[in-house]
N, C-alpha and C positions, 0 to 999 in steps of 0.2 A: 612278513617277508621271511623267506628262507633260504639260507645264505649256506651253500656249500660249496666243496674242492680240497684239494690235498690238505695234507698238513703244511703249516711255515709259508702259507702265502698271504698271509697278512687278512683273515676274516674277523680274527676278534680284533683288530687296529682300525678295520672298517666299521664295524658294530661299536666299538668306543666312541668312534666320530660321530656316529648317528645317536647315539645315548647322548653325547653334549650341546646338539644342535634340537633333539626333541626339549631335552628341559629343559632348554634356556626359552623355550617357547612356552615351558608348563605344562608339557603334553607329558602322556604316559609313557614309561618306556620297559616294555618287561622283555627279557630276554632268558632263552633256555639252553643246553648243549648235549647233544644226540653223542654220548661218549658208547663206545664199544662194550666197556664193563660200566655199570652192571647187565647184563641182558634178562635179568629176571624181575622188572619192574619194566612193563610195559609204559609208554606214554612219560615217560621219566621227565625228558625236558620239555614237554606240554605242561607237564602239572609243575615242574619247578616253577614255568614262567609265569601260570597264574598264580599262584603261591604270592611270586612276589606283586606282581598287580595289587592283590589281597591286600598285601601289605604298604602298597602306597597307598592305597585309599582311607586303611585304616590311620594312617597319619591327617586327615584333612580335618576341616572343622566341624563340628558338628551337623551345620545348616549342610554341607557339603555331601555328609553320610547322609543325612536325609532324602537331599535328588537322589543319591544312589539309590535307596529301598525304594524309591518312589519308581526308578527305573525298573528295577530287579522284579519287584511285583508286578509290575504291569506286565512286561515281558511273560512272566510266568503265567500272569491270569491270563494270556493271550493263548497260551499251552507252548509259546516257544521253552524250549529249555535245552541244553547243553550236554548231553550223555556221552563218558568215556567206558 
């Protein structure tokens, strides 16, 4: 989802709301922010927000990272892959 509009009208009080209602269900929730500086890093809050994805997965259990590489590969042997 991408969520724009002025400054000060309440998007990151909306996106917090949505961050308490995915975890409480256990779902992922990565979020990124399209700020004006830097401009010389392209895709900046793309990659912040997988970044953090990264990093929630890397907190689960073992058996947990396991489906992941079991996804990951498949995906890849499929030739899907993700280019920025």
């Amino acid at each position: 989802m991408l969520i724009s509009g002025y400054s000060g009208i309440g998007k990151s009080a909306l996106v917090a709301e949505l961050h308490k209602a995915i975890i409480a269900k256990r779902g992922y929730f990565i979020s990124g922010k399209f700020d004006q500086l830097p401009t010389h890093i392209p895709y900046s809050a793309l990659i912040n927000a997988f970044r953090e994805l990264i990093e929630q997965i890397l907190t689960e259990s073992e058996e947990q990272l396991q489906e992941w590489r079991e996804k990951i590969f498949s995906a890849l042997g499929n030739g899907k892959l993700l280019l920025m």
